[in-house]
N, C-alpha and C positions, 0 to 999 in steps of 0.2 A: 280432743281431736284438733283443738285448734294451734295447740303444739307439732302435732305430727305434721300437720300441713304448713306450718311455718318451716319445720325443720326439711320438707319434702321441695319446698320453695326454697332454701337454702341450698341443697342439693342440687338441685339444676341449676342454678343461678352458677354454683360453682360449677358443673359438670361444662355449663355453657362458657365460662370463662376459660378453662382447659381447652375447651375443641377449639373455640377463637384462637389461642398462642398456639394451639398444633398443625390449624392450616394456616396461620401467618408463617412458622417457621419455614414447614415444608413449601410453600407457595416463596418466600424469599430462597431456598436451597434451590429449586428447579429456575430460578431467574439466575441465579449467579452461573448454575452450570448453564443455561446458554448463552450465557455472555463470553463469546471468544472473543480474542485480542484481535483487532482491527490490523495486519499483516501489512496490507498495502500504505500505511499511511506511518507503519514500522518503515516501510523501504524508503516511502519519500520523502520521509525526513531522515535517511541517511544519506542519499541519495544530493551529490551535487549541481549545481543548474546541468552542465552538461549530461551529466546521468537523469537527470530527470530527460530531457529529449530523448534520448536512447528507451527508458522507459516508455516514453507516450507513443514511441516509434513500432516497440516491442508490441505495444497493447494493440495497437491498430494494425499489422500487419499479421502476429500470429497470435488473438486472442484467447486461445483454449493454452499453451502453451504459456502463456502471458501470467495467467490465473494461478497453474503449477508455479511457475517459478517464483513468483511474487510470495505464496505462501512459504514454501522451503524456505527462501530468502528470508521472509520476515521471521519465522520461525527460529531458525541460525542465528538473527541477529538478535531475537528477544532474551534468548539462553547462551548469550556472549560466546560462542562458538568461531564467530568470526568478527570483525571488527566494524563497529556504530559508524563508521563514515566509509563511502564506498566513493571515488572516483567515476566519471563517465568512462575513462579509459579503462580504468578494472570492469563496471560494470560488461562493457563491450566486450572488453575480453574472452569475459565468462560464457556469455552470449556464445561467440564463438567456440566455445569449447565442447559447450552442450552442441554445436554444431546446427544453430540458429546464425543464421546472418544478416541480421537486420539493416536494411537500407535508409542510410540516413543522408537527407537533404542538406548537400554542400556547399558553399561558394566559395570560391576563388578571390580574391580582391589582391589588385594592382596599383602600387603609386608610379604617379610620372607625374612630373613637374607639379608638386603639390597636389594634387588631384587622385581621389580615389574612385576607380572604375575597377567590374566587373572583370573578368579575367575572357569574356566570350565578348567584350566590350572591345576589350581591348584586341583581339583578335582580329574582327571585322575593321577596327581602323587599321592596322597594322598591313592586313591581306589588302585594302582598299588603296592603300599607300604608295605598295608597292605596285600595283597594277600604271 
């Protein structure tokens, strides 16, 4: 008897080593499939300083819209469909074409006589001038 129960102790010992690597396996398969590729952070590093602004501009003003395109985008760009470095001016473009028009904050800038001023700077002395 004291064989059978060795060899019945043997049995699970191994049956329990089996289930341990069956739900390591399955427990590491169900982590890898939800591991998606991080899309947004695909665009912002393709994405050059001025494209990043356009970006931050796009997120804040039309954020559901922002979400779509960031994935496509980064999607396209992970399956080399479209090319790893994107301009602000291409980004912008695009924007416009989906017929998104995102308002991005300007300025003007004026030299006169070594000095750089504002272009609404320079307006007010100019109207003041001539008065």
């Amino acid at each position: 008897m004291s064989e059978d129960g060795e060899l019945n102790l043997l049995m699970r010992k191994k049956y329990l080593e089996i289930q341990r690597k069956l739900m390591a396996k399955t427990l590491k398969g169900s982590l890898e499939e939800d591991k998606t590729p991080d899309y947004e952070s695909i665009v912002r590093n393709s994405l050059d300083s001025s494209g990043l602004r356009v970006l931050s501009a796009l997120k804040s003003q039309y954020p559901d819209e922002a979400y779509t395109i960031i994935n496509v985008l980064g999607k396209a760009i992970a399956e080399r469909k479209i090319p790893a470095e994107i301009s602000g001016g291409e980004f912008y473009q695009l924007l416009l074409s989906l017929g998104i028009r995102v308002r991005l904050d300007t300025k003007i800038y004026v030299e006169r006589k070594g000095r750089v001023k504002e272009f609404s700077e320079y307006l007010r002395e100019k109207i003041k001038d001539s008065q």
